[in-house]
C-alpha positions in Angstrom: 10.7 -4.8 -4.5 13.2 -2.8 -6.2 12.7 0.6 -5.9 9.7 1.2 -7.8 9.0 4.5 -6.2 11.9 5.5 -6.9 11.5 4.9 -11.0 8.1 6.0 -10.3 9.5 9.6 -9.1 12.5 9.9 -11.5 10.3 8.9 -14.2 7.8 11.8 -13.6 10.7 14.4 -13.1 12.6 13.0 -16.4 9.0 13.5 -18.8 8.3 16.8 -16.4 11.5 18.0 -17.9 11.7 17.0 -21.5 8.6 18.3 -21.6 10.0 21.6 -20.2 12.4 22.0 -22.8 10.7 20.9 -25.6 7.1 23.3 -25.0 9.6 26.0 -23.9 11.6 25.6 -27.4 9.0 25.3 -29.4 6.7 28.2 -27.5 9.8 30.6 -27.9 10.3 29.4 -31.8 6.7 29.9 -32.7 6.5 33.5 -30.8 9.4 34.4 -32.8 7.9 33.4 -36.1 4.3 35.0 -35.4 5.6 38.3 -33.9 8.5 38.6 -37.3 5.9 39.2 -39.6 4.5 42.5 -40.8 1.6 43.3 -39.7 -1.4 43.3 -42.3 -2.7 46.6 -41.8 1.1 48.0 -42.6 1.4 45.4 -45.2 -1.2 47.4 -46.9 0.0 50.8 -46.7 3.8 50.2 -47.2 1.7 48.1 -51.0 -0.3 51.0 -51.2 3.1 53.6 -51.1 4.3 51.6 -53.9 1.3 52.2 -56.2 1.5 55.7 -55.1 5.6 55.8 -56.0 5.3 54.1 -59.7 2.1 55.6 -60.8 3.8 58.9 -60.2 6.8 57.2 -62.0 4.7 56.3 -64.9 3.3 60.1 -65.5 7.0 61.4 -65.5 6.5 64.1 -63.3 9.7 63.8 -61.1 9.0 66.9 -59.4 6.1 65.0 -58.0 7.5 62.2 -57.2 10.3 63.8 -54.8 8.1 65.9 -53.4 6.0 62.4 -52.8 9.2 61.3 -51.2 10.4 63.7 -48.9 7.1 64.3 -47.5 7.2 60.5 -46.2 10.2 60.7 -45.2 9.2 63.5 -43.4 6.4 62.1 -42.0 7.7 58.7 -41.2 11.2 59.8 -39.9 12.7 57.0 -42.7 14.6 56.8 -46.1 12.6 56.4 -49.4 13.7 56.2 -52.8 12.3 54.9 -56.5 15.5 53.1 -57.9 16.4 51.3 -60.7 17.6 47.5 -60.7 20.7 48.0 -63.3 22.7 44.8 -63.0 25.6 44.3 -65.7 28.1 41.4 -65.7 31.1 41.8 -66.8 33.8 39.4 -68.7 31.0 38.2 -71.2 28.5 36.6 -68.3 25.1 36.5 -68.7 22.3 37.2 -66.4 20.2 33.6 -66.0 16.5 34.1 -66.2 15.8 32.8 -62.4 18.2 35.7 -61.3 16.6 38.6 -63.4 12.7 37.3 -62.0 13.9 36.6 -58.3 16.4 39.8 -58.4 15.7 42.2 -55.0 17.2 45.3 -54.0 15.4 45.0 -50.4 13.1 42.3 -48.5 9.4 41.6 -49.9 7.1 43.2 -47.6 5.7 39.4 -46.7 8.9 38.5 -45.9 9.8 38.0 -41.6 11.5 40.3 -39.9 15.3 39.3 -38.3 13.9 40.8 -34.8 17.4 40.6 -33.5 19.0 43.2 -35.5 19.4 46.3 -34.4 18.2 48.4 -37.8 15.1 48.1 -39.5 15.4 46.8 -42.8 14.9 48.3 -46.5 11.5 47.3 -48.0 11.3 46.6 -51.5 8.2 47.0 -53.7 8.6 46.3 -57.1 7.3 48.4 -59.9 5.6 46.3 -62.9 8.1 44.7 -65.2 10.8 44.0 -63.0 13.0 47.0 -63.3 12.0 50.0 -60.8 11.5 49.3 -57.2 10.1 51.6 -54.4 12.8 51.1 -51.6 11.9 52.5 -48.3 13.7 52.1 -44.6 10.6 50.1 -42.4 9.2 52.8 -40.2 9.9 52.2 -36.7 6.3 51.8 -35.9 5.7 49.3 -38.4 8.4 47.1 -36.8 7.0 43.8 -35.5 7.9 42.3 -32.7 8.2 44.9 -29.8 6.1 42.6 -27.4 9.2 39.9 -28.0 10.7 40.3 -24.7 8.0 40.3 -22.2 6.7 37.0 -24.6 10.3 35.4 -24.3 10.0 36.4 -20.5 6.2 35.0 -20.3 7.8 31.3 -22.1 10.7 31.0 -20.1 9.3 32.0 -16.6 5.4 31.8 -16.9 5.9 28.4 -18.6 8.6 26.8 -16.3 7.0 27.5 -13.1 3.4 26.0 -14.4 5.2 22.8 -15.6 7.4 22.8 -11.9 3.8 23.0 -10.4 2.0 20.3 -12.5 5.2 18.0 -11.5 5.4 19.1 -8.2 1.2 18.4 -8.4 1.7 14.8 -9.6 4.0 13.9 -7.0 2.3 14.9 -4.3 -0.8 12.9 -5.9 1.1 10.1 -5.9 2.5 10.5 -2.4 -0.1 12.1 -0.6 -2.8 9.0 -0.8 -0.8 6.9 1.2 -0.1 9.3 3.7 -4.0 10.2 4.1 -4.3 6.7 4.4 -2.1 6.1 7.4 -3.2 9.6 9.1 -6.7 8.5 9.0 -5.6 4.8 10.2 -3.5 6.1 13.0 -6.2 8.5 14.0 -8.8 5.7 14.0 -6.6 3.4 16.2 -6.0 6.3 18.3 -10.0 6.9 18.8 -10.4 2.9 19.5 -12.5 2.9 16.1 -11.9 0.4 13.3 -9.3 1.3 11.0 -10.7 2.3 7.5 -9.6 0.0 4.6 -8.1 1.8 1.6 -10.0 3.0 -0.9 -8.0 1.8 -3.7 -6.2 -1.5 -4.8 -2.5 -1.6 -3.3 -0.2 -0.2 -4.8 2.8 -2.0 -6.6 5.7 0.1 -4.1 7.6 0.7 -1.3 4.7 3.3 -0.1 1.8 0.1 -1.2 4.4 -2.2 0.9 4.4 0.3 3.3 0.0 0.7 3.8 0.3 -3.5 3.7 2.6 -4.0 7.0 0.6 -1.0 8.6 -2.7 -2.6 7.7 -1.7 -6.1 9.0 0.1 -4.2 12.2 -3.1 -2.0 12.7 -5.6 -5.3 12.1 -3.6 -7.3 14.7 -3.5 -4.7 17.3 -7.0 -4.2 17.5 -7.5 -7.7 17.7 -5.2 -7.6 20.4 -7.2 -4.9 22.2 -10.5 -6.9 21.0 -9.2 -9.8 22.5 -7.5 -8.1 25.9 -11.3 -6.5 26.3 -12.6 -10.0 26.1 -10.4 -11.9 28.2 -10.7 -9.6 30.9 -14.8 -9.8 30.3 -14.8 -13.5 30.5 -12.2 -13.3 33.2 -14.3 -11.2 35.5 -17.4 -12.8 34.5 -15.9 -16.5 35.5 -14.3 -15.4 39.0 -17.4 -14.1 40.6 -18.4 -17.3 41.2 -15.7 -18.2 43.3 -15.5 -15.0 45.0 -18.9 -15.6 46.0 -18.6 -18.6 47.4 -15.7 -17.6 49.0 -17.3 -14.9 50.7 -20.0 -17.0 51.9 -18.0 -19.7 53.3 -15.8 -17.0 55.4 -19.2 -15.4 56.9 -19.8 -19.2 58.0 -16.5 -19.0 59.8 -17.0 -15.7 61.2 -20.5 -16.7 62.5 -18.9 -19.4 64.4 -20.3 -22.4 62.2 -16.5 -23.1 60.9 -16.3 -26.9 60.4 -13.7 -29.3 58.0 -16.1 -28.5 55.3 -15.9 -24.9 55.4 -11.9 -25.2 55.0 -11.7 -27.9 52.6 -14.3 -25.2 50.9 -11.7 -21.8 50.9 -9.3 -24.4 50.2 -10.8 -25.1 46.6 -12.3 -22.2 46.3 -8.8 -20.7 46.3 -7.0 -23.2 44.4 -9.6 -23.1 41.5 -9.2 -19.0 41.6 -5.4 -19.5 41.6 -5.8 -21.8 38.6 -8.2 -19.3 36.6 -6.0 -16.7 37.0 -2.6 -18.4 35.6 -4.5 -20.2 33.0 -5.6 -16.5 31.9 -2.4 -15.1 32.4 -0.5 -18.1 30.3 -3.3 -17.5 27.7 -3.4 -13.9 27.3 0.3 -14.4 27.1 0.3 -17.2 24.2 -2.1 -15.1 22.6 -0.8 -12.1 21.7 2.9 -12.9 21.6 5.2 -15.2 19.1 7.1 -17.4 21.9 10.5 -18.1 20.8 11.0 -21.7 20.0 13.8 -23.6 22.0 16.7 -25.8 21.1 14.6 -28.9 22.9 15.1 -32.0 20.8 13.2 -34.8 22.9 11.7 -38.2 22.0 7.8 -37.7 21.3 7.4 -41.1 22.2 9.3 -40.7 25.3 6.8 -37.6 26.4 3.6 -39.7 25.3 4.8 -42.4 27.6 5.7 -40.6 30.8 1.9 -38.6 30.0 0.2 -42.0 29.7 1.5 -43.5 32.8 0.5 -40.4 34.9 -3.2 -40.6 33.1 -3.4 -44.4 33.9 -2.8 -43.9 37.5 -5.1 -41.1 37.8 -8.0 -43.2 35.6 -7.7 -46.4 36.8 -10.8 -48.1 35.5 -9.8 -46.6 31.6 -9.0 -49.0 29.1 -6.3 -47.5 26.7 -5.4 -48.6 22.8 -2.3 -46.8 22.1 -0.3 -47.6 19.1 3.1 -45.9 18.9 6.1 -46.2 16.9 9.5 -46.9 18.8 10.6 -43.1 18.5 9.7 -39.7 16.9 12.5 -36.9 17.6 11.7 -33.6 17.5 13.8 -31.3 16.8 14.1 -27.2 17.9 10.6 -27.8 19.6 9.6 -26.9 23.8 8.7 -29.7 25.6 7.3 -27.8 28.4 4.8 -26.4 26.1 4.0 -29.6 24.2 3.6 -31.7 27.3 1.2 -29.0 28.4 -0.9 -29.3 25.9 -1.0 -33.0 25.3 -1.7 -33.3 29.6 -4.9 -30.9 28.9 -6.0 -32.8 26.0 -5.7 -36.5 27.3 -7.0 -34.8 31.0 -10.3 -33.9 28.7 -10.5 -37.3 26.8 -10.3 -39.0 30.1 -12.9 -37.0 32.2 -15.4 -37.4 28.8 -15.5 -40.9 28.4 -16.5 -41.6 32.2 -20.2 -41.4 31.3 -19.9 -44.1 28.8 -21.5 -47.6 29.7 -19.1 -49.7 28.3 -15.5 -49.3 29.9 -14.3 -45.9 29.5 -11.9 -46.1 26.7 -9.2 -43.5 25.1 -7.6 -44.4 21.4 -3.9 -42.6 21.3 -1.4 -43.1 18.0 0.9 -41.8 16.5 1.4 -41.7 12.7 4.6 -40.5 11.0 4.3 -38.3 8.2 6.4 -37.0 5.1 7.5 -33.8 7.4 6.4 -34.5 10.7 3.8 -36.8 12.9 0.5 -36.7 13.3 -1.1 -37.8 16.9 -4.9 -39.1 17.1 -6.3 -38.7 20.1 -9.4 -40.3 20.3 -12.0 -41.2 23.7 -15.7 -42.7 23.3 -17.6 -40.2 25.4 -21.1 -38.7 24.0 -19.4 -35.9 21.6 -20.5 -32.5 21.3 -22.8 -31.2 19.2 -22.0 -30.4 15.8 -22.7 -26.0 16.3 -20.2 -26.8 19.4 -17.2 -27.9 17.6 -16.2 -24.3 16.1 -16.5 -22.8 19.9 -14.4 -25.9 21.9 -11.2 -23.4 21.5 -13.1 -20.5 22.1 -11.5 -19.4 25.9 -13.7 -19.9 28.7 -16.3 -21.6 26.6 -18.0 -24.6 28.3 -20.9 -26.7 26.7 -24.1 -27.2 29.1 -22.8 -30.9 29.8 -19.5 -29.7 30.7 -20.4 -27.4 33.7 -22.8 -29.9 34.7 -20.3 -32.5 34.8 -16.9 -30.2 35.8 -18.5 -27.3 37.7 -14.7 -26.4 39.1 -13.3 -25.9 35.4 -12.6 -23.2 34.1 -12.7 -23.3 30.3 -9.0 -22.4 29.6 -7.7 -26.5 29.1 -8.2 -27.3 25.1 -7.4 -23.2 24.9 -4.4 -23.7 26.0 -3.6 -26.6 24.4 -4.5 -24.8 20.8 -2.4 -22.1 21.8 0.7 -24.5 23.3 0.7 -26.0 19.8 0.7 -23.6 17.6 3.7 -22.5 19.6 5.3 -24.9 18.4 4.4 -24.7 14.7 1.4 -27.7 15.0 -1.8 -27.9 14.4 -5.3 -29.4 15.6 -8.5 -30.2 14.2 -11.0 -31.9 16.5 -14.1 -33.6 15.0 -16.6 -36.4 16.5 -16.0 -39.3 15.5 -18.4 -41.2 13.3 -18.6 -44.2 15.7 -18.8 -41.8 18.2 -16.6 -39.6 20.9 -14.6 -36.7 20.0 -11.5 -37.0 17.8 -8.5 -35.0 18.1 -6.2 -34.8 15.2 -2.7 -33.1 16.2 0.0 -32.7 13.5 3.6 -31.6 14.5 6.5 -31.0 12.8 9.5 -32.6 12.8 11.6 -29.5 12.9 9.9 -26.7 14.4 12.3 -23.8 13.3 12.4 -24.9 9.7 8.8 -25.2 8.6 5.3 -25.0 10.2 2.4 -27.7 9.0 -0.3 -26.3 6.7 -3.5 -27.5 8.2 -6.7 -26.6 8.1 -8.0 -24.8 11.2 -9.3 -26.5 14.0 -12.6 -25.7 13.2 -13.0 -26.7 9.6 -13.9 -30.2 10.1 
């Protein structure tokens, strides 16, 4: 971006302006022209004195003729006179042709007027053959232009303020949309409505950079809101259960049938509310907020290891194929976070592959890769069905089988996990596997503050 608003704006005040100048020039040069000629109807009568002048020239009556005369100059407040055009040069010159046939003793009545000079002009109408001319002083009514100054007033006001307008027009056109734009979006969020889309392709400036950022801020705060509306839904919906239960086992007590039973009851009752409501908390949290990655560098393989050995003394009876490489550093990653999420996903393989008949079996390796590592996770349980896979990251969702089998979970674990790893710039994509079980596929990167893994979501596969 550099400053294309900017150019955008200087380059319509720069062609507003020429523009300006030149219409105003050219308006004030062409008024000048049309308003310095004669008009035709005077034209005619200052031709139609000169007939008048020679015919009474050509009878030789000059009483006639300067009676003629003074009556028009009477009448018109002006000079008129019939002269001759006696030119003689001296010291032997000659008169050229060209002079004698364009010779004038005033202007041609088609001639323009010079409407900045302060006397009228001598009009000359020349008598046939060249050598008398009826000369008169232009009347001051015949004088063109008297309308000049409220016309040079109407071109260099009238015209300057409609071209200031049509600028001043353009770039609040070119302003204004975006600014309706984000009214209309901010009033729309206010309202708790959907934000409208623009109406129009983005633009190519700071104010089209400006509607993007908005758009993706205003998208992802409604999905916040969306989301924050939901949790606490699902939230509400999930915790009736035990508050039920709860209740019912504490009118037991205050009945007087309180037994071992009845405690061991409110004691996992509570526990499991306890561990809904942190599981939504760490979730809402890891949802709508960007954790800041630490300055952990650990030993993958050492975290898989200590995570393995706590799994094999909780399952026992599991058989385990595990095939890791002697070490995998990570660098700028959480460890908390990672472990998390790999103790929730190896918890789930575990549980899963119980109702196997063959010997409950989980598949763990590790893989390097060009820019980081990807982890397989792999147990030989009965799957899920194929419209299931999309939802297994969905929080709170639980397939029939699983609340059959794990009526105290909760529906936050592989959530979590999905959420834990992205925290850390990874990926998952879980599948079943084609000779059966479900099929985790976790890729990390090797340095988590340098690049992220571009991976397919976890529901793609």
């Amino acid at each position: 971006m550099r400053q294309r608003l900017l150019w955008k704006l200087c380059g319509i005040v720069a062609t507003g302006g020429i523009a300006l100048v030149v219409s105003t020039s050219l308006l004030e040069k062409w008024a000048e022209r049309q308003m310095s000629v004669i008009a035709p109807h005077h034209q005619h009568t200052l031709a139609s004195w000169g007939e008048t002048a020679e015919a009474l020239y050509r009878e030789g009556d000059d009483a006639a003729l300067a009676d003629w005369l003074d009556a028009l100059q009477a009448q018109e407040n002006t000079w008129a006179a019939v002269v001759t055009s006696s030119v003689t040069p001296v010291a032997g010159g000659t008169l050229s042709e060209q002079f004698r046939e364009g010779y004038r003793l005033g202007r041609l009545i088609e001639w323009p007027i010079h409407l900045y000079f302060p006397d009228n002009p001598i009009m000359d109408i020349t008598f046939e053959g060249g050598h008398r001319h009826f000369l008169i002083t232009l009347p001051q009514r015949m004088r063109p232009g008297s309308h000049l100054r409220s016309v040079i007033w109407l071109v260099n006001g009238v015209i300057p303020l409609l071209t200031l307008l049509a600028i001043g027009w353009l770039l609040y056109r070119h302003i204004s949309g975006p600014l309706r734009y984000l009214r209309d979006a901010t009033q729309a969020i206010s309202d708790g409505q959907p934000h409208p889309s623009p109406s129009t392709m983005p633009r190519d400036d700071e104010l089209g950079e400006l509607m993007l950022r908005f758009d993706g801020m205003a998208s992802k705060t409604q999905a916040t809101i969306a989301a924050q509306r939901q949790l606490l839904a699902d939230l509400s919906h999930e915790i009736r259960a035990p508050l039920t239960r709860l209740g019912l086992a504490i009118e037991h007590m205050k009945a007087g049938a309180s037994s071992p039973s009845s405690v061991a009851r409110l004691e996992q009752e509570s526990q499991q509310m306890r561990q809904l409501v942190n599981d939504a908390l760490t979730l809402a949290w890891l949802s709508h907020e960007t954790p800041v990655l630490g300055t952990d560098t650990f030993d993958l393989v050492d975290l898989l290891d200590a995570l393995l050995d706590d799994a094999r003394f909780e399952y026992p009876d599991h058989r385990w194929s595990v095939s890791l490489p002697e070490s995998a550093l990570l660098y700028h990653s959480s460890q908390r976070a990672l472990g998390q999420a790999l103790e929730n996903l190896l918890r789930n393989a575990c549980h899963y592959s119980l109702a196997t008949s063959p010997p409950p079996t989980v598949t763990l390796s590790l893989t390097p890769q060009p820019r980081g590592y990807r982890l397989t996770l792999r147990d030989n349980g009965p799957g899920v069905e194929a419209s299931q896979l999309p939802h297994l990251f969905t929080p709170f969702y639980r397939t029939a089988d699983a609340r059959q089998r794990r009526p105290e979970g909760t529906g936050l674990g592989l959530a979590l996990a999905l959420r834990h790893i992205h925290a850390v710039r990874g990926n998952i994509v879980t599948r079943n596997h084609p000779e059966g079980g479900l099929e985790h596929l976790i890729t990390l990167p090797r340095d988590a503050a340098q690049q992220g893994i571009d991976l397919p979501a976890h529901d793609q596969l």
